[in-house]
ROSE-4610 file (N, C-alpha, C; in Angstrom, 1 decimal, always signed):
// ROSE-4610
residu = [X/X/X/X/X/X/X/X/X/X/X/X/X/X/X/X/X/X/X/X/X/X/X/X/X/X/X/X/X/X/X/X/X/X/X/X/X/X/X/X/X/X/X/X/X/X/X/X/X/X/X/X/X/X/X/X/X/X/X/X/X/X/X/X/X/X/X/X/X/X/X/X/X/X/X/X/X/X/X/X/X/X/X/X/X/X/X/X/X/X/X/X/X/X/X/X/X/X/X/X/X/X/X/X/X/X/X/X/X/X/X/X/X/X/X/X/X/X/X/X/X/X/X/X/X/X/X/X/X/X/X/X/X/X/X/X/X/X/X/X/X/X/X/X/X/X/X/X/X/X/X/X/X/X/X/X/X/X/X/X/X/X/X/X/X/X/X/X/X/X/X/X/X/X/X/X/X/X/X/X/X/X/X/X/X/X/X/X/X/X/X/X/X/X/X/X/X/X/X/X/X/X/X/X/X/X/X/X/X/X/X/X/X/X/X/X/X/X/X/X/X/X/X/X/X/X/X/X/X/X/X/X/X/X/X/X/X/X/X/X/X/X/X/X/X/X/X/X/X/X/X/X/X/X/X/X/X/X/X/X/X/X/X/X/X/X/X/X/X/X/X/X/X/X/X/X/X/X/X/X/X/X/X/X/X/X/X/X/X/X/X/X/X/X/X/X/X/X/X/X/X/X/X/X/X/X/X/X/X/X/X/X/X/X/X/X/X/X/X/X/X/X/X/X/X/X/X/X/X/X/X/X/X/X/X/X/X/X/X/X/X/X/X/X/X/X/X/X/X/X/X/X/X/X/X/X/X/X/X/X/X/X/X/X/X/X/X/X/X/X/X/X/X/X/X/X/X/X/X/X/X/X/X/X/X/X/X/X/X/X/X/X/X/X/X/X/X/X/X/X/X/X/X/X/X/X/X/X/X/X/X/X/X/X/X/X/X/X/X/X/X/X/X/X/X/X/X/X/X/X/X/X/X/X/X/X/X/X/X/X/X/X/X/X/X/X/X/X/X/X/X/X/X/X/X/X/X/X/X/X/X/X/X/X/X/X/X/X/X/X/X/X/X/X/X/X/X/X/X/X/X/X/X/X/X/X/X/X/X/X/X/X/X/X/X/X/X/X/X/X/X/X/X/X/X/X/X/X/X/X/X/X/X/X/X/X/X/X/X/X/X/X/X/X/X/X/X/X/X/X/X/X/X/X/X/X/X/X/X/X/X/X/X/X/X/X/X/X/X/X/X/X/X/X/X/X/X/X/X/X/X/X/X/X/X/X/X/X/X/X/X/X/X/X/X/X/X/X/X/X/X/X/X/X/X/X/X/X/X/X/X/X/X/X/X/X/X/X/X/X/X/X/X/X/X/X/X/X/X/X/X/X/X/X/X/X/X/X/X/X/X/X/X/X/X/X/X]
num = [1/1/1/2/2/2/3/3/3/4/4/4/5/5/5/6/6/6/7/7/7/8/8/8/9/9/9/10/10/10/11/11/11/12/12/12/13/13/13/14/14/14/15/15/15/16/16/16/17/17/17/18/18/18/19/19/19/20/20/20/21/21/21/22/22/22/23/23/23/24/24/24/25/25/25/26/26/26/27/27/27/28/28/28/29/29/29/30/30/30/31/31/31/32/32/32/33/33/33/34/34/34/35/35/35/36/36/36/37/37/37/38/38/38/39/39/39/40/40/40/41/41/41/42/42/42/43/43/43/44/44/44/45/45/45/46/46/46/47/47/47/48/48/48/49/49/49/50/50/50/51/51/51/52/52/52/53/53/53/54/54/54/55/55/55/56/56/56/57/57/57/58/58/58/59/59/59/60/60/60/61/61/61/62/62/62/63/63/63/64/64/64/65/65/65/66/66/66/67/67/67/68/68/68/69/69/69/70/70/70/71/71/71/72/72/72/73/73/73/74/74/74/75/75/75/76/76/76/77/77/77/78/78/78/79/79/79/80/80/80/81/81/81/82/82/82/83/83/83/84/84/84/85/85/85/86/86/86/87/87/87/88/88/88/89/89/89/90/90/90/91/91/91/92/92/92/93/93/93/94/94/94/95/95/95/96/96/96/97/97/97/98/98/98/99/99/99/100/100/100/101/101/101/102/102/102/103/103/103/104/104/104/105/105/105/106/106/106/107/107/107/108/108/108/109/109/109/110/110/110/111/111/111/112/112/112/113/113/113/114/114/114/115/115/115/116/116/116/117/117/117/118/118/118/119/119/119/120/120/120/121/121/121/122/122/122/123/123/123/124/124/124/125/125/125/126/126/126/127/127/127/128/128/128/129/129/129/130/130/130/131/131/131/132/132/132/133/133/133/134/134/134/135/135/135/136/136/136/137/137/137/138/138/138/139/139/139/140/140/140/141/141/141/142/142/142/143/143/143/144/144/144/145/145/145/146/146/146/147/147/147/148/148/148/149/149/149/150/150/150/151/151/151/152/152/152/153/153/153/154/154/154/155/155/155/156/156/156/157/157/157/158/158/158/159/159/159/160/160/160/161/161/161/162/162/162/163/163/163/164/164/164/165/165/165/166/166/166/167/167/167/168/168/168/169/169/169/170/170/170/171/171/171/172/172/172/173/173/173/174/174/174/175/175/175/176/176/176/177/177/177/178/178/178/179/179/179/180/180/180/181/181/181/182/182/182/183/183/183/184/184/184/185/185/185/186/186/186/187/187/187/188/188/188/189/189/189/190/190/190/191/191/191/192/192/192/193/193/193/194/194/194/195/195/195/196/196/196/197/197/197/198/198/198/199/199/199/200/200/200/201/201/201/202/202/202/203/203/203/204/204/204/205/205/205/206/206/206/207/207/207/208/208/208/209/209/209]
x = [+3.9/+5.1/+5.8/+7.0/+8.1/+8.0/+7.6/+7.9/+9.3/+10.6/+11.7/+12.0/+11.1/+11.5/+10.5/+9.9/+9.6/+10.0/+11.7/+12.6/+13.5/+13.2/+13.5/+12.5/+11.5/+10.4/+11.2/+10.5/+10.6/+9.9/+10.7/+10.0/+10.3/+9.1/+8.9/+9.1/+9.8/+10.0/+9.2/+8.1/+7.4/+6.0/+5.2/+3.4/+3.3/+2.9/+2.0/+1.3/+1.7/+1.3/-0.6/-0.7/-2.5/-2.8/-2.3/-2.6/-3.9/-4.9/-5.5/-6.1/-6.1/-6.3/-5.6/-5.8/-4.4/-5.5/-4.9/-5.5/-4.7/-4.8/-4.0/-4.7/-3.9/-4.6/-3.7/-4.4/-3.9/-3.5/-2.7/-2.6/-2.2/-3.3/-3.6/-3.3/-3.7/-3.8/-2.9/-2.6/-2.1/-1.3/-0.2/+1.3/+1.7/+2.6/+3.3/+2.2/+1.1/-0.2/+0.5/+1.3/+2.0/+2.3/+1.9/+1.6/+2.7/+4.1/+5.6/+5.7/+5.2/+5.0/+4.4/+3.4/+2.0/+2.6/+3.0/+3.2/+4.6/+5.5/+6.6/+6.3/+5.3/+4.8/+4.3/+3.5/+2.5/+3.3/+4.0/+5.1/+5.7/+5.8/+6.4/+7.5/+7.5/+8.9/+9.7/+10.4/+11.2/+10.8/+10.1/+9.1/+10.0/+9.6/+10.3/+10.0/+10.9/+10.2/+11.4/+10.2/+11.3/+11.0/+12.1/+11.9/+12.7/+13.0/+14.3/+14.2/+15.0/+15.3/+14.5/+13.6/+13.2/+13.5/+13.9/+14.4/+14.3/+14.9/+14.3/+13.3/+13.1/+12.0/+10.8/+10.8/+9.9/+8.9/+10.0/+9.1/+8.3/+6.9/+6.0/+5.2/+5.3/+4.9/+4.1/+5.1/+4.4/+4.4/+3.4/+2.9/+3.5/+5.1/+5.8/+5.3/+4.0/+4.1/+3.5/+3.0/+2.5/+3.7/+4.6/+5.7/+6.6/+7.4/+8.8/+10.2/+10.0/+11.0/+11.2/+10.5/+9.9/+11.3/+12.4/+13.5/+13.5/+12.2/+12.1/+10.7/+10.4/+9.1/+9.3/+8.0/+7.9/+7.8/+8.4/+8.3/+7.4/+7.4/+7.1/+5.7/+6.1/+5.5/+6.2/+5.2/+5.8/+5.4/+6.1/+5.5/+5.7/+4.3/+4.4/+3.5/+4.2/+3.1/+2.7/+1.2/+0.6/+0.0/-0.1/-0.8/-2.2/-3.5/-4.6/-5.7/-6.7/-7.3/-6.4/-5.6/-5.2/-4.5/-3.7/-2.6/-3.4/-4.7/-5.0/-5.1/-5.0/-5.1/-4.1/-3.5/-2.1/-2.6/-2.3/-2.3/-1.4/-1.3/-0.3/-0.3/+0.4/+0.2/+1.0/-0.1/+1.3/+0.7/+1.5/+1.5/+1.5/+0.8/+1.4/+1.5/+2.5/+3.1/+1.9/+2.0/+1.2/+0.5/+1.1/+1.9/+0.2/-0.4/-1.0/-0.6/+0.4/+1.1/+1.7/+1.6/+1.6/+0.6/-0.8/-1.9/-2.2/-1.2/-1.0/-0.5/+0.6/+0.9/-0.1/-1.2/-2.0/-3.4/-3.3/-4.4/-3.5/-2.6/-2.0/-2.0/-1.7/-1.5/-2.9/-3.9/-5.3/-5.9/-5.2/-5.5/-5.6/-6.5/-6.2/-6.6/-6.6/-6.5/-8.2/-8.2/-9.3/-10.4/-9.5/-9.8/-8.8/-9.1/-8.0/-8.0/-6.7/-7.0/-6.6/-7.2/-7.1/-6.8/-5.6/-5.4/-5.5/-5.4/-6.3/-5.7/-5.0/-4.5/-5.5/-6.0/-7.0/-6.5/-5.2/-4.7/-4.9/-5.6/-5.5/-6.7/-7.3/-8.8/-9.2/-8.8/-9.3/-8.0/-7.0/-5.8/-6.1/-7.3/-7.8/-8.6/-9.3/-10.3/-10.3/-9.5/-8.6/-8.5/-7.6/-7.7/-9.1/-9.9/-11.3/-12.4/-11.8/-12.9/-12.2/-10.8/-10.3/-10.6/-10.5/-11.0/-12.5/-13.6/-14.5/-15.1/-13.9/-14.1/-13.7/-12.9/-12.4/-13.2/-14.1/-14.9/-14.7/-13.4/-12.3/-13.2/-13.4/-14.3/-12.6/-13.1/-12.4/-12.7/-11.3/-11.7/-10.9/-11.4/-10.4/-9.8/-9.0/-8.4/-7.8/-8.0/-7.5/-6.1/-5.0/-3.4/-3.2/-3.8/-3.5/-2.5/-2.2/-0.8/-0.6/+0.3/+0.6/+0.1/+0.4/+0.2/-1.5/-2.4/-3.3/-4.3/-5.7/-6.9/-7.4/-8.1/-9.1/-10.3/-11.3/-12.8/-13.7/-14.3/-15.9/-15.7/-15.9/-15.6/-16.4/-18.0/-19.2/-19.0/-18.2/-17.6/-16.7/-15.7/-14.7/-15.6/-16.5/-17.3/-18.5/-19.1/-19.9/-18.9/-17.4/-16.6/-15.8/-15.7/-15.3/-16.5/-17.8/-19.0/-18.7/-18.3/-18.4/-20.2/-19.9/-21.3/-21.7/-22.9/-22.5/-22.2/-21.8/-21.5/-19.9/-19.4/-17.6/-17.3/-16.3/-15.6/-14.8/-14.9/-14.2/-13.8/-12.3/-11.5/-10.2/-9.5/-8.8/-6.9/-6.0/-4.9/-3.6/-2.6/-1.0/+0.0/+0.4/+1.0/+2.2/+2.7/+4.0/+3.6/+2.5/+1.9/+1.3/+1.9/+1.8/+0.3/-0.2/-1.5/-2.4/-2.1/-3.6/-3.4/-2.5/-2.0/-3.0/-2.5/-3.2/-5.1/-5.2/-6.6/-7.6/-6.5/-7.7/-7.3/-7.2/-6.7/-7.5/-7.4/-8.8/-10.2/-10.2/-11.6/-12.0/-10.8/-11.2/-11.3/-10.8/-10.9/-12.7/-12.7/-14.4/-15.3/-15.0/-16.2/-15.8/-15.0/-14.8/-15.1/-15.0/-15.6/-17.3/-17.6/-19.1/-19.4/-18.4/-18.8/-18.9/-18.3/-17.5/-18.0/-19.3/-19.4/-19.0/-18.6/-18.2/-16.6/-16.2/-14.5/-13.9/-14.5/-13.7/-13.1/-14.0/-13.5/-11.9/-11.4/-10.2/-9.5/-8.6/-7.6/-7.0/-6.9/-6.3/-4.7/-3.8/-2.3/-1.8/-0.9/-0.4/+0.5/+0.8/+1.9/+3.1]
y = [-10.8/-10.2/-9.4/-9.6/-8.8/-7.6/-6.6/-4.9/-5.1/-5.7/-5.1/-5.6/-6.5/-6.7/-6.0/-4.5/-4.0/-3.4/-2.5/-1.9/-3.1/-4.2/-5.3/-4.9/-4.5/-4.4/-3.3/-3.7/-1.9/-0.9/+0.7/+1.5/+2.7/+2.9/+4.0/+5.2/+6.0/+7.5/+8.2/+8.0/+8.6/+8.2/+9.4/+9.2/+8.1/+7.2/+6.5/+7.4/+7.4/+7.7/+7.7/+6.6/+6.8/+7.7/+8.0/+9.0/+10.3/+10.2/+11.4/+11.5/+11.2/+11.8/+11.8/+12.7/+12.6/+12.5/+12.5/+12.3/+12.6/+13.5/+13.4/+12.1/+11.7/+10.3/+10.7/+11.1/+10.6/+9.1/+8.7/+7.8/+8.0/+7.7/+8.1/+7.2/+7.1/+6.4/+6.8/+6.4/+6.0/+5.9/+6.0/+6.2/+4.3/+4.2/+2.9/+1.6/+2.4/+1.2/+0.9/+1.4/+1.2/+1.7/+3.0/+3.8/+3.9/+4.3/+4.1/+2.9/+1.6/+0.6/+0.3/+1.2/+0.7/+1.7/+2.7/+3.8/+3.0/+2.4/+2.1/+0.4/-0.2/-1.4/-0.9/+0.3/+0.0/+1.0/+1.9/+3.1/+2.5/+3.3/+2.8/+3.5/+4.4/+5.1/+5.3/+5.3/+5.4/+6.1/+5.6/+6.6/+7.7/+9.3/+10.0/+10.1/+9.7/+9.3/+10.3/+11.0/+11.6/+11.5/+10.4/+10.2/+10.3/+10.0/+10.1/+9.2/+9.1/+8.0/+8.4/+7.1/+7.7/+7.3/+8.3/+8.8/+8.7/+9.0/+9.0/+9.5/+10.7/+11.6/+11.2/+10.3/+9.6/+8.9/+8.3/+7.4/+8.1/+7.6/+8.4/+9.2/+9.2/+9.9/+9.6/+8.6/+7.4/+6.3/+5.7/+4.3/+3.2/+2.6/+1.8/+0.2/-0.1/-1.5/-2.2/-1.8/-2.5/-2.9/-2.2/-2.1/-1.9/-2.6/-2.5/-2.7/-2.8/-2.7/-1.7/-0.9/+0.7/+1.3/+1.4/+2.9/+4.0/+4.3/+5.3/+6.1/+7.4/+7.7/+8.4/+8.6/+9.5/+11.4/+12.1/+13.3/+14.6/+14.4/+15.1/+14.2/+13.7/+12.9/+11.5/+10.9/+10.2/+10.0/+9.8/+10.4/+9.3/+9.0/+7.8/+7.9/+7.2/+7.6/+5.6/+5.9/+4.4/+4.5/+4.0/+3.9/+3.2/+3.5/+2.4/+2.6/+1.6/+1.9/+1.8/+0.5/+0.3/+1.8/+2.2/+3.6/+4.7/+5.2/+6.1/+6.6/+6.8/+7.4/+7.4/+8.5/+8.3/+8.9/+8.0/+8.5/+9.0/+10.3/+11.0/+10.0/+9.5/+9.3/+10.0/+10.6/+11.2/+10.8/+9.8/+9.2/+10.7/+10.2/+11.5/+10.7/+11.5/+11.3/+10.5/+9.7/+9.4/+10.0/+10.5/+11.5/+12.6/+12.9/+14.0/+15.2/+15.7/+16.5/+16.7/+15.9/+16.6/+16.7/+16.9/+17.4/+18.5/+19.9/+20.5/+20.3/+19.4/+18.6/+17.9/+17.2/+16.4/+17.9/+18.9/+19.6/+20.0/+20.2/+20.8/+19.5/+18.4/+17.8/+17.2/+17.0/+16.7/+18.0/+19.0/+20.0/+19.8/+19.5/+19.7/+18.1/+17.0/+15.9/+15.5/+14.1/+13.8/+13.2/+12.3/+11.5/+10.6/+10.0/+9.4/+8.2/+7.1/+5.8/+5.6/+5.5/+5.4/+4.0/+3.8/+2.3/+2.1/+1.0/+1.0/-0.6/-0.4/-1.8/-2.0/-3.2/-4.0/-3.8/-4.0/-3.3/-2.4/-1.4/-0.3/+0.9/+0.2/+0.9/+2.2/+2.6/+4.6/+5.1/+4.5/+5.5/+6.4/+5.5/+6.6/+7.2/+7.4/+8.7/+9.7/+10.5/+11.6/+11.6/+10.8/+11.1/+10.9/+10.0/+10.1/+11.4/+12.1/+13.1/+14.4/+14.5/+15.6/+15.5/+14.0/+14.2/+15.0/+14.3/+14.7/+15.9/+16.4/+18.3/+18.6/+18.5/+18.9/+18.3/+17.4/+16.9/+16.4/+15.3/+15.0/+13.1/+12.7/+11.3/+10.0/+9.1/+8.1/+6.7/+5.7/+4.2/+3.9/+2.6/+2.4/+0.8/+1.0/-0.7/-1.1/-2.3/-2.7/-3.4/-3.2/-3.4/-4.9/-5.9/-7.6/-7.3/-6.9/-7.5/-8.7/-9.6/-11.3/-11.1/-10.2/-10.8/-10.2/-9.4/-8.9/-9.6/-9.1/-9.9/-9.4/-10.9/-10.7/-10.7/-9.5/-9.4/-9.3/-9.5/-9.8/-8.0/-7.8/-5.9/-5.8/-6.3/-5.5/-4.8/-5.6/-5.1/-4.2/-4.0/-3.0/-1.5/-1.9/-0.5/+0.0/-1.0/-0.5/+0.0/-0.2/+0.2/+1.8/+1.9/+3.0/+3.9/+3.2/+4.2/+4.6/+4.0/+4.4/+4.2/+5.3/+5.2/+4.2/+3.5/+2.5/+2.4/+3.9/+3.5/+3.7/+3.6/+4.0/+2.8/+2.6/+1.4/+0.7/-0.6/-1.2/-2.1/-2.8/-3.6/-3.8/-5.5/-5.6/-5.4/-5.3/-5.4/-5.8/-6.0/-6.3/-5.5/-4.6/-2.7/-3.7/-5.4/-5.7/-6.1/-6.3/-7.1/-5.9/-6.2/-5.1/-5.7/-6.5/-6.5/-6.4/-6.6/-6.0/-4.8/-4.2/-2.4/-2.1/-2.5/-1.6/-2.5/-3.5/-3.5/-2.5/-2.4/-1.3/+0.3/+0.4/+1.4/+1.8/+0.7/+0.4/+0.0/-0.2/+0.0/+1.6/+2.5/+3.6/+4.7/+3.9/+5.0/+4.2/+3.3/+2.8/+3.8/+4.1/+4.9/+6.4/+7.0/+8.4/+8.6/+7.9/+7.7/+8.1/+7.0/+7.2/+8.3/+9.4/+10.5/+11.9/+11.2/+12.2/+11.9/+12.3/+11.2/+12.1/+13.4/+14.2/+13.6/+13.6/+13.6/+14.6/+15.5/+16.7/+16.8/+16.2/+16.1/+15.5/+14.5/+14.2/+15.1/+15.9/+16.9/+16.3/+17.5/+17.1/+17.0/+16.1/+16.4/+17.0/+17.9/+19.1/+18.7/+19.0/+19.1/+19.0]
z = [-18.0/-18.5/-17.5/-17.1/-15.8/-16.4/-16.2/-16.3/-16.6/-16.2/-16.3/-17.9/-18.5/-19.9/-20.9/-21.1/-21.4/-22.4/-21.8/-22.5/-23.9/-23.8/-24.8/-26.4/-26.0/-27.3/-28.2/-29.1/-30.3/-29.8/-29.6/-29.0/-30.0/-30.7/-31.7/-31.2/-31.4/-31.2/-31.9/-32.4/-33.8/-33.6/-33.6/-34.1/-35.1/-35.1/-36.2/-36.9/-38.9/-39.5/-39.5/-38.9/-39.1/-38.0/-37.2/-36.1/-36.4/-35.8/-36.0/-35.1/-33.8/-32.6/-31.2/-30.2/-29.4/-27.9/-26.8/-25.2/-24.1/-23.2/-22.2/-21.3/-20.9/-19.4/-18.4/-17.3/-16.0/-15.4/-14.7/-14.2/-12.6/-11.7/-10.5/-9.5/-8.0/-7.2/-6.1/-5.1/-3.8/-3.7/-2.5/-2.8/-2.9/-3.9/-3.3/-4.8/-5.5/-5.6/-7.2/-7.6/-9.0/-10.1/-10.2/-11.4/-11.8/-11.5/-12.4/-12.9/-12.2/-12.8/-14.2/-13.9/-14.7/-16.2/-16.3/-17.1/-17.7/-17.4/-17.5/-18.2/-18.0/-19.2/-20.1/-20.5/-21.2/-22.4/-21.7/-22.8/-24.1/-25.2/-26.1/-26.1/-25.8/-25.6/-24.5/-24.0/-22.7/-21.7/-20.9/-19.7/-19.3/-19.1/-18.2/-16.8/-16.0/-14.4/-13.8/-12.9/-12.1/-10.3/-10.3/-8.5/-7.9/-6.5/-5.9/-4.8/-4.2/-3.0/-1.7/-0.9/+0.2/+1.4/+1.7/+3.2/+4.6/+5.6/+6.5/+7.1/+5.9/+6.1/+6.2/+5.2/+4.9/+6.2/+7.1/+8.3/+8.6/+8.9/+9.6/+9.0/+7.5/+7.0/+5.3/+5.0/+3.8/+4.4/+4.2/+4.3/+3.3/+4.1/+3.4/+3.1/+4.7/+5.3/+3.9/+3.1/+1.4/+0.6/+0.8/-0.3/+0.4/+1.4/+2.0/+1.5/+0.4/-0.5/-1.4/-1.2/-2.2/-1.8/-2.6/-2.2/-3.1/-3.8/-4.8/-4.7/-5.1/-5.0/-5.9/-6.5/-7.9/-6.7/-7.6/-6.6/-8.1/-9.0/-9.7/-10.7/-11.9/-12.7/-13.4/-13.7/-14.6/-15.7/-17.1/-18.7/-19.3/-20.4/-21.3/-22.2/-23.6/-24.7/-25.3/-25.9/-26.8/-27.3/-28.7/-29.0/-29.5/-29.7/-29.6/-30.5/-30.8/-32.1/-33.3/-33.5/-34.8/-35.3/-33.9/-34.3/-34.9/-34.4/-34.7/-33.8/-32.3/-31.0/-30.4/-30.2/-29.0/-27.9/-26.9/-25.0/-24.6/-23.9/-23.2/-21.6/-21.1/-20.0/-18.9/-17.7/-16.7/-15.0/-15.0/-13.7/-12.7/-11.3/-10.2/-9.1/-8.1/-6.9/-6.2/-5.0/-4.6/-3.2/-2.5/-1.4/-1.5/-0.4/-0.7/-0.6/+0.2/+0.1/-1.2/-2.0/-3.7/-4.3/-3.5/-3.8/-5.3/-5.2/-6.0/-7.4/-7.4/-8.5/-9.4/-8.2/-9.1/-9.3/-9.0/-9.4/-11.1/-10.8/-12.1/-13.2/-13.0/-14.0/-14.2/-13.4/-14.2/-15.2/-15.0/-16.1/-17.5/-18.5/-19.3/-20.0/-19.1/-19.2/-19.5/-20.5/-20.7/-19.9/-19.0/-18.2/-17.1/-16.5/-15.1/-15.2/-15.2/-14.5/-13.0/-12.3/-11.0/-10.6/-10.4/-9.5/-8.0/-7.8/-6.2/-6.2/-4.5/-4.0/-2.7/-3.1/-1.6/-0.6/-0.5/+1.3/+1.7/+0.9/+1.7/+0.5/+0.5/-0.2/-0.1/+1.1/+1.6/+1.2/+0.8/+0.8/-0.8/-1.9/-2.8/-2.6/-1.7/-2.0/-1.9/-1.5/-1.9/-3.4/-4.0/-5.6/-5.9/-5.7/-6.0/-6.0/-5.0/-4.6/-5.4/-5.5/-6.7/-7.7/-8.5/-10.1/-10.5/-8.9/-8.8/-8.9/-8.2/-7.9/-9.3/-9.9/-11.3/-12.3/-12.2/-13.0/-14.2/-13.7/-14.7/-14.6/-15.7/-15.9/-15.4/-14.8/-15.0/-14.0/-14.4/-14.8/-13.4/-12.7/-11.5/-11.7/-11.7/-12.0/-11.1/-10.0/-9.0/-9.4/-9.0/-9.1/-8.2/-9.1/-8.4/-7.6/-6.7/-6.2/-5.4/-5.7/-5.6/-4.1/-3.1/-1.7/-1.3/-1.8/-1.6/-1.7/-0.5/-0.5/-1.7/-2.8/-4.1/-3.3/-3.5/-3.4/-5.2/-4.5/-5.8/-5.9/-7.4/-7.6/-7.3/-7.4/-6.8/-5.4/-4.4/-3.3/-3.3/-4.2/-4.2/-4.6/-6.1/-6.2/-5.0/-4.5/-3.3/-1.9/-1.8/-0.9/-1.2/-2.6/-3.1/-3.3/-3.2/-4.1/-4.9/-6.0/-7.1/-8.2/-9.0/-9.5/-10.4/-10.5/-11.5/-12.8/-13.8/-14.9/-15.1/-13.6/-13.3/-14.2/-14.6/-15.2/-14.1/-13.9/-12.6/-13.3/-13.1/-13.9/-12.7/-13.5/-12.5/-13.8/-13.0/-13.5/-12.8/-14.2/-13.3/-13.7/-12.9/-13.5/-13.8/-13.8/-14.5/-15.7/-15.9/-17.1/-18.3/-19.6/-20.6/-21.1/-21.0/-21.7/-20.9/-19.1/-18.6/-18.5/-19.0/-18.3/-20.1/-20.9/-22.3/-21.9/-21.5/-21.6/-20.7/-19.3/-18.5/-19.0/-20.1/-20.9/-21.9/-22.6/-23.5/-22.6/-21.7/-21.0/-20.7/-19.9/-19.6/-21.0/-22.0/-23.4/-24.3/-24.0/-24.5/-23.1/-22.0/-21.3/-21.2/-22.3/-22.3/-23.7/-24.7/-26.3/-26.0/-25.0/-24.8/-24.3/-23.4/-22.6/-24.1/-24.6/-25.9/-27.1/-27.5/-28.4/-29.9/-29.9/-30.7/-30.7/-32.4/-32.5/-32.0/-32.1/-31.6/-29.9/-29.7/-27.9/-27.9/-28.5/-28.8/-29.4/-29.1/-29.6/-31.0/-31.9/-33.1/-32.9/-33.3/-32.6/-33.7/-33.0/-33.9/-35.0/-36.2/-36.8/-36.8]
């Protein structure tokens, strides 16, 4: 499904009545790897993205050669809500800058949060570990879903998790940040291995009134 026909769906402004538990999610990764993309299929409501045009500043300093057609960068967050489990779970989603120099942003916004999806493009595999090694420090649990992109080398994931070291009960999964059903399934993969981290209801925040 094209990301740009997203905004065509019904997009509820409103909790689902069956609602009875809520989740912050991060949505992580590397500058350029998709996460405005990815937050912007999967939202039911009108994502809030806040980015701006990039610059000259920019040369030399973000890594365009993946995405040379990139004229936007997230500079703050980007926000999206879904629901899952037959509308009893809503996901907060907040994409972050990709940029390490917004390092601080992403300490602030893993606050609080239940867990991370971390996306990861094959061109360029070290440009996450940096986000890898902060969730770590914060001891924030999460799922890494490699972002197919049409021009990138496909490896066997046993190779992608042995290149990331990831541990083996990490969740490794592949996706298309244009595609609305692989974006809700590595979604529902990283909420089946935080269910199991959590195996109390209570770990899920009650949403407020």
């Amino acid at each position: 499904m094209d990301s740009a026909n997203w905004s065509d769906r019904p997009a509820p402004h409103y909790l689902a009545p069956a609602v009875n538990r809520s989740a912050k999610i991060v949505v992580a990764g590397a500058f350029g790897v998709g996460k405005t993309t990815f937050v912007g299929s999967v939202s039911e409501v009108t994502p809030l993205r806040m980015e701006e045009p990039i610059t000259e500043a920019s040369v030399g300093v973000d890594d365009l050669r993946g995405t040379p057609h990139k004229t936007t960068t997230t500079v703050a967050m980007d926000f999206g809500r879904i629901h899952l489990l037959g509308d009893r779970l809503v996901l907060y989603l907040f994409g972050t800058p990709g940029q390490t120099r917004f390092r601080p942003l992403w300490e602030g916004l893993t606050e609080g949060a239940l867990g991370a999806l971390v996306l990861v493009d094959t061109r360029d595999l070290d440009g996450c570990h940096e986000v890898l090694s902060l969730l770590e420090e914060q001891q924030t649990p999460y799922a890494v879903a490699i972002n197919v992109f049409p021009e990138a080398p496909r490896y066997p994931l046993h190779e992608i998790r042995q290149a990331l070291a990831l541990d083996p009960d990490t969740p490794l999964t592949e996706c298309d940040a244009r595609d609305r059903r692989s974006c809700v399934h590595a979604l529902i993969t990283l909420t089946e291995f935080l269910t199991t981290r959590h195996t109390s209801a209570a770990s899920l925040v009650e949403p407020r009134s």
